[in-house]
C-alpha positions in Angstrom: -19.1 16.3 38.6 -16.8 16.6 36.1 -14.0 14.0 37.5 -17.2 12.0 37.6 -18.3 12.0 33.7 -14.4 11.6 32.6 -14.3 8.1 35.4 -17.2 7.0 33.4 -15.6 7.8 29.8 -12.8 6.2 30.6 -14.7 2.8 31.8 -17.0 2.7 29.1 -14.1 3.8 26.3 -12.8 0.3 27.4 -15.7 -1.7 26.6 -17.2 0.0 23.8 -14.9 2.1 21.8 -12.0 -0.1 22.6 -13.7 -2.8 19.8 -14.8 0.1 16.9 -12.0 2.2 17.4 -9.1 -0.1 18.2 -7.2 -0.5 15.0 -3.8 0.9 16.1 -4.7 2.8 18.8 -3.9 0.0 21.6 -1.6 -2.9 22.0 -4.0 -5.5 21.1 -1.7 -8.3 22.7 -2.3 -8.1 26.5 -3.7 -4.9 26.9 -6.8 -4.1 28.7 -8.1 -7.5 28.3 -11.2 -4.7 27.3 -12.2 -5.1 31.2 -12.1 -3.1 34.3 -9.4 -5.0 36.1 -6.4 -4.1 34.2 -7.4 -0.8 34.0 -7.3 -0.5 37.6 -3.6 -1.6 37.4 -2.5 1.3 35.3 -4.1 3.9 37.6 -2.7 1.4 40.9 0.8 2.6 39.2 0.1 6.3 38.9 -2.1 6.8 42.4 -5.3 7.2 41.4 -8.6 5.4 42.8 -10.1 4.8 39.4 -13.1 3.0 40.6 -14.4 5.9 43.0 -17.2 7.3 42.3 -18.7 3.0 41.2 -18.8 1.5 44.3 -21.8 -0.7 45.5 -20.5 -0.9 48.7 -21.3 -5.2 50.1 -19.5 -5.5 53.7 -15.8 -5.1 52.7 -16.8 -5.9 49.1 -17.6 -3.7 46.4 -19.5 -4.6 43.1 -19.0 -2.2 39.8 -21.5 -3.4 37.3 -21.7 -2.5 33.9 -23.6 -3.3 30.3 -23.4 -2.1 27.1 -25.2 -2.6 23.9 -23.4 -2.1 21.0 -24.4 -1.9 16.8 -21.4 -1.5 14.1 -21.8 -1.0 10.1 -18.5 -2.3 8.7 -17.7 -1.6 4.7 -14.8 -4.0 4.7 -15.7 -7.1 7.3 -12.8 -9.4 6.5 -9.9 -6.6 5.6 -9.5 -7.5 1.8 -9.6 -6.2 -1.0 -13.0 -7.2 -1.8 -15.0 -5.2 0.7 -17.4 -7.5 2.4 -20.2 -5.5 4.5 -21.8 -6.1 8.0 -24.1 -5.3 10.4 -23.5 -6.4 13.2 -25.4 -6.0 17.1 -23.6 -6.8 20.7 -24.7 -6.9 24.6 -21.5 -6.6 26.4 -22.2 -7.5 30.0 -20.1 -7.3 33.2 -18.9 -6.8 36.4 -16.1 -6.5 38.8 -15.9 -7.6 42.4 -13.3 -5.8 44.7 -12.7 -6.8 48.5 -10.4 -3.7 49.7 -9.6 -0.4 48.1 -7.9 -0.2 44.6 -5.4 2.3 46.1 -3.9 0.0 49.0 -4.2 -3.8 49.2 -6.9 -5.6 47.2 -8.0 -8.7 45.4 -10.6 -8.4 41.9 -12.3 -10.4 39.9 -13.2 -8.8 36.6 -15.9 -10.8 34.2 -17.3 -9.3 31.2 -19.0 -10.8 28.0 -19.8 -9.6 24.0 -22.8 -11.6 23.1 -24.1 -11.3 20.0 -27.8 -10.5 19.0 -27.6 -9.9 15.5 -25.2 -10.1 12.5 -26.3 -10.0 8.9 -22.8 -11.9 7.3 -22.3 -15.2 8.1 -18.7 -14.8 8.4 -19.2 -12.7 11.3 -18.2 -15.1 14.5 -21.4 -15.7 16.0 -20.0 -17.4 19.2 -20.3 -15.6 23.1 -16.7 -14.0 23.9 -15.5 -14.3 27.2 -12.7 -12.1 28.8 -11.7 -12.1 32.4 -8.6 -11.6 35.1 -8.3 -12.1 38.0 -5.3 -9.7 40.3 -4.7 -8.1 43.4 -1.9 -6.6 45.0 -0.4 -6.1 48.4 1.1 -2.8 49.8 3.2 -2.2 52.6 5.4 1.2 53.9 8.0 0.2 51.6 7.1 -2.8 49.3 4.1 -3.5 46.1 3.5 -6.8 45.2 0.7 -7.2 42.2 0.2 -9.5 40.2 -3.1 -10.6 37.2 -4.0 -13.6 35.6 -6.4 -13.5 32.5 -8.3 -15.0 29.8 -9.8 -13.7 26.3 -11.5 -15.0 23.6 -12.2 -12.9 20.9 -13.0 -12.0 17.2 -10.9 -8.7 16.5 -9.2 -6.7 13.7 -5.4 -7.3 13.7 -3.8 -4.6 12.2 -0.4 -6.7 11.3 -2.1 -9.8 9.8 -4.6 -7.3 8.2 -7.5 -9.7 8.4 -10.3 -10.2 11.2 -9.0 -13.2 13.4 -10.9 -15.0 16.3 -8.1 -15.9 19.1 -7.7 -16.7 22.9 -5.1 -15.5 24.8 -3.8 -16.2 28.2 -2.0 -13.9 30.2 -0.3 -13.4 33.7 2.1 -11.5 35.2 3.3 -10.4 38.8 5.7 -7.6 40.0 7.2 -6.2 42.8 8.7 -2.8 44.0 10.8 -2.6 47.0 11.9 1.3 48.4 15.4 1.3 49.4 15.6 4.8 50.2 13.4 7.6 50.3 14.2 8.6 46.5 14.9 5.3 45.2 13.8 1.8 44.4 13.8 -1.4 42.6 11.9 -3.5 41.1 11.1 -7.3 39.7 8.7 -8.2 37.0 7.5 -11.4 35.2 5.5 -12.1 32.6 3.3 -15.0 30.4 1.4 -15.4 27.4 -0.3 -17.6 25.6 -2.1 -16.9 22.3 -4.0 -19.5 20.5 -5.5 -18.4 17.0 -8.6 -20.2 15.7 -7.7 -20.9 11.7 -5.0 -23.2 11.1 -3.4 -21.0 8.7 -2.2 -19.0 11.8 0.6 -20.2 14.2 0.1 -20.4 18.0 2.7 -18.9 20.2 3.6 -18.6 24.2 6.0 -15.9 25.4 7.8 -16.0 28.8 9.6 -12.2 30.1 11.6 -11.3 33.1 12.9 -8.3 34.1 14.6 -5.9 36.5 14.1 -2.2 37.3 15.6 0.8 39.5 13.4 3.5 40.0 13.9 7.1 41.1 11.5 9.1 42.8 11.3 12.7 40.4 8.3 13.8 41.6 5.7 13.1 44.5 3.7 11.2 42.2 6.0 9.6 39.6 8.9 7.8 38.8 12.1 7.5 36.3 13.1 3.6 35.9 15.6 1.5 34.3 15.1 -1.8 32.8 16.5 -4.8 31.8 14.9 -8.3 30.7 15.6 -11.0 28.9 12.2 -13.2 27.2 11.8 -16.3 25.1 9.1 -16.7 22.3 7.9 -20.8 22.3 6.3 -21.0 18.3 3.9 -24.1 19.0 4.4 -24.9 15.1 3.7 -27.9 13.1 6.2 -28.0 10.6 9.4 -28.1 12.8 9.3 -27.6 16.7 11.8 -25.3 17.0 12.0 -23.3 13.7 11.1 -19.7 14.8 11.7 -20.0 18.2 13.4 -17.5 19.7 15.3 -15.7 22.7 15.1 -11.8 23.8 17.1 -9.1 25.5 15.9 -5.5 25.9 17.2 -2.8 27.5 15.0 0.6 28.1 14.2 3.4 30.1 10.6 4.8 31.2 8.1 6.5 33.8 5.5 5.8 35.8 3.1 8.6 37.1 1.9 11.7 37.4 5.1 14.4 36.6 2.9 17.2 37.0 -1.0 18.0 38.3 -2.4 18.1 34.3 0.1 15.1 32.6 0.4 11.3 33.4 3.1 9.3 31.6 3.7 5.5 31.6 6.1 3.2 30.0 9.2 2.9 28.4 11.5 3.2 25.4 14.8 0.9 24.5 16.3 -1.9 22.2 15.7 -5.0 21.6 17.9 -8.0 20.3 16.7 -11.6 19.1 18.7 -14.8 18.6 16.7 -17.9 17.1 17.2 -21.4 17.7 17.6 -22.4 13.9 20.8 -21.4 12.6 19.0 -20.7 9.5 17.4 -17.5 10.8 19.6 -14.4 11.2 19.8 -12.5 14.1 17.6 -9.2 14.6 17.7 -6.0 16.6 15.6 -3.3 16.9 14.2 -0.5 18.9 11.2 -1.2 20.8 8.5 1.1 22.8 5.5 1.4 24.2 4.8 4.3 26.5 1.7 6.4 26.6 1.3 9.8 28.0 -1.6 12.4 28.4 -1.8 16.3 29.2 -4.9 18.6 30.1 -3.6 21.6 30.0 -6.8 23.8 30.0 -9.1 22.0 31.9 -11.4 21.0 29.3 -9.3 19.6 26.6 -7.1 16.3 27.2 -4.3 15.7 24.8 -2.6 12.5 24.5 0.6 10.3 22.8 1.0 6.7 22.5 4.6 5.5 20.6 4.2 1.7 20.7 6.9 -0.7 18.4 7.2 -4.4 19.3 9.1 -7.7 18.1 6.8 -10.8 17.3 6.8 -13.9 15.7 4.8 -13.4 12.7 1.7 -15.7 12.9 1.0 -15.8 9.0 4.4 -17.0 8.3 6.5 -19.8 10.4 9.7 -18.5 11.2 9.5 -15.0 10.5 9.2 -12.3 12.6 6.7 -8.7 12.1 7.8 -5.6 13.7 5.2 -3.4 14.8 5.4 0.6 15.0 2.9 3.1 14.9 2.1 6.1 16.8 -1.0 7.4 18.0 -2.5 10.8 19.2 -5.8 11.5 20.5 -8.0 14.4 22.0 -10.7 14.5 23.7 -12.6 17.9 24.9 -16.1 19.0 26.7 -18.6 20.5 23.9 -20.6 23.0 25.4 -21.6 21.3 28.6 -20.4 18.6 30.9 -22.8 15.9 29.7 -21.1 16.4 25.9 -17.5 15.4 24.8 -16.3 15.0 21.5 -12.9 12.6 20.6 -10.8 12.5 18.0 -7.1 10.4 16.9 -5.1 9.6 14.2 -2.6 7.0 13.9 0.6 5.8 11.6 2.0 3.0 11.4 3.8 0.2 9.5 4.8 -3.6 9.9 8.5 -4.6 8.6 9.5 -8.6 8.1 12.4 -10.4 8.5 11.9 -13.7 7.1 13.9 -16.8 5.6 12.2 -16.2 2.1 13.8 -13.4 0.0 11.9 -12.3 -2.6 7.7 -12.2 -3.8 6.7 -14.8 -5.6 3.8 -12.8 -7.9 2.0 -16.3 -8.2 0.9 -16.7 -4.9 0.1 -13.0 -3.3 -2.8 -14.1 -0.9 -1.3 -14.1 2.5 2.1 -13.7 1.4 5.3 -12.8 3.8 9.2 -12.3 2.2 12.3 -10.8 3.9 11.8 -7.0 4.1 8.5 -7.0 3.3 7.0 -3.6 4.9 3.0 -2.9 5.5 2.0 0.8 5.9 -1.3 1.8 7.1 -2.6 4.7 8.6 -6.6 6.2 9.9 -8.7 7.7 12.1 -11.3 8.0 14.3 -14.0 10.3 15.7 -16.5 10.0 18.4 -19.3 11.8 20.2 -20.5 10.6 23.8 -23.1 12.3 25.7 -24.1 11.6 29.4 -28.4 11.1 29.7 -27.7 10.6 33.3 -24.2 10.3 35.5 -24.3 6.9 35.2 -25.9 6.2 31.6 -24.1 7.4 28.2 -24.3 6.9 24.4 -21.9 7.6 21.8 -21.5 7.8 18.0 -18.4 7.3 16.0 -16.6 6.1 13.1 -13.2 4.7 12.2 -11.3 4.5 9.1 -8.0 2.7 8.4 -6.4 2.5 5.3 -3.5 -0.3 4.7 -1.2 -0.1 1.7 0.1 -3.7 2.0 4.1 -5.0 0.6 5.2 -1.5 -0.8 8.5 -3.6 -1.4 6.8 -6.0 -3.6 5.2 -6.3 -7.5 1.9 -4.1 -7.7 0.3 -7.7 -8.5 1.3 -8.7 -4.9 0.0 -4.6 -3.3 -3.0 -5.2 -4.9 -3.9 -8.1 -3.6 -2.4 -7.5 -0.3 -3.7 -4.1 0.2 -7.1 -2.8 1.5 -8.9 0.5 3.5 -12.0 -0.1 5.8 -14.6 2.0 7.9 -16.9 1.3 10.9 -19.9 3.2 12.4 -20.7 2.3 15.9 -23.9 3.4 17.9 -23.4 2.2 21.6 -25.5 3.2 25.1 -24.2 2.1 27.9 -24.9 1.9 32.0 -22.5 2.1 34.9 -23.2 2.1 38.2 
């Protein structure tokens, strides 16, 4: 019963707590797409049917409904320093449709919506948000071929612009994993995206990613890797069409799996180096991560580390680049019986720029980016969910970030740059 109730966390973590709680806790680019289907990819890599016990079985189909309604009390709505408040109430719809098992070779479609009911701010986005993907993947005795397409539309918190943005994004990627011998294999892996922001003062960007890996077998269930990739970052600006624009090399190593019965690890660690197109733009290199790992070492208490750094164009500024870094750590444990469970994290992080412009200029602070600026934040969050039934939950919680903006700038600039913000969120929610 209890592999039961932590399926169901999991799944309805995504949908619900994933929007109060994800303020550097996630990497808000690609991941999740806050549906089922990508989820379903991560546990593909480590073995484990995530979608057992949900099935609704149709024929060779399966259907894994969902719906959750969610209400949040923000004290700072548009992540200023003039705290705007809002209350704001969401039905998040959707379902998934499977034809195969999600252990061996399957296709899914993965469709879920946050509609809003009610909102008392009118600068709260009061438009339907769509999110879906579409994936598969094919398994033989000694090849994986998977692959997912997807689409977003959203209103979110963005932790490195530090402002509530509304964006679509487009993603798709597709990998494959050939055994060569009974300890080792190799891999290919390609990647798109496409992010479109809604407010002109924000620039639109697509990013292209190859790479190659060689895995080794350390365990039954999980795998040491290799990498090496090369990417290109297109900057869709209107100023100059190829200031900004910019080619990638990394090189890292990671895991995949499940090293031992009570800890699962996934991603990798490495080094990143960018050359732009404008000779105007110095080089950059940096180290890069983004690797997640878990332990339960007890039984009823689940421990877990996400390191997560990354290289982007920086969206509020044409031609510069942010570099994102934080780290994560979570818990979550059973209070007093099965149908309880209590969660906790904390997070650190900060934002550096590189950028053509070299110093503040104290007359103009709103939205302001210079060369070395650096953005530090840090917060928390804490969450209660209870189980009514096995297949209905609520939960309770509250997040709290607190960003002390250009720390290499004039107070006049930090003060108007910087800002802290909480959120309550009351959610019930029903899975088959």
């Amino acid at each position: 019963m209890m592999k039961q109730y932590r399926t169901i966390y999991m799944a309805v973590g995504l949908l619900g707590l994933a929007l109060a709680n994800s303020w550097g806790s996630t990497d808000y680019y690609t991941a999740g797409f806050y549906t089922r289907g990508a989820d379903t990819a991560f546990y593909l890599d480590s073995g484990d049917p995530v979608f057992d016990p949900f099935y609704v079985p149709a024929l060779r189909w399966s259907v894994v409904p969902r719906v959750t309604v969610l209400a949040t009390r923000d004290d700072n709505l548009r992540m200023s320093a003039e705290g705007t408040k809002a209350t704001t109430v969401y039905a998040i719809p959707g379902v998934a449709l499977i034809l195969g098992r999600p252990e061996a070779r399957h296709l899914y479609v993965d469709y879920g919506a946050i509609i809003p009911i009610y909102e008392d701010n009118d600068d709260v986005d009061d438009r339907v948000s769509h999110m879906v993907t579409l994936g598969g993947a094919y398994v033989t005795a000694r090849s994986h071929v998977s692959g997912r397409v997807g689409y977003r539309r959203l209103e979110n918190v963005d932790t490195v612009v530090g402002a509530r943005i509304v964006k679509e994004d487009y993603i798709a990627n597709l990998g494959l994993d050939y055994r060569v011998s009974t300890k080792t294999s190799v891999g290919a892996l390609g990647s798109f995206e496409r992010h479109d922001f809604e407010a002109d003062q924000y620039v639109d960007y697509d990013r292209y990613y190859g790479a190659l890996r060689l895995y080794y077998d350390t365990t039954p269930r999980s795998q040491l890797f290799v990498q090496g990739g090369a990417g290109r970052d297109d900057l869709r600006a209107r100023s100059n069409d190829d200031y900004g624009d910019a080619e990638f090399y990394d090189l890292s190593v990671g895991m995949r799996g499940k090293p031992s019965a009570k800890t699962a690890l996934s991603g990798r660690v490495g080094y990143q180096w960018r050359t732009f197109d404008s000779a105007g733009l110095e080089d950059i290199e940096h180290w890069t991560a983004a690797i997640y790992g878990e332990v339960n070492p007890f039984g009823f208490t689940t421990f877990s580390s996400e390191l997560y750094a990354d290289l982007r164009p920086a969206v509020n500024a044409e031609g510069s680049t942010s570099i994102d870094q934080r780290w994560t750590g979570s818990v979550s444990r059973r209070l007093f019986t099965e149908r309880l469970r209590g969660n906790a994290s904390l997070f650190f992080g900060r934002v550096d720029y590189r950028s053509p412009r070299q110093a503040p200029a104290t007359n103009e602070p709103d939205g302001l980016i210079f060369d070395r600026r650096r953005d530090e934040y840090w917060g928390y969050s804490l969450g209660l969910d209870w189980w009514w039934r096995y297949n209905i939950s609520c939960g309770l919680s509250y997040s709290f970030i607190d960003n002390r903006a250009a720390r290499s700038a004039v107070q006049e600039v930090q003060d108007a740059s910087s800002y802290d913000a909480g959120r309550w969120t009351l959610r019930i929610s029903w899975n088959y």
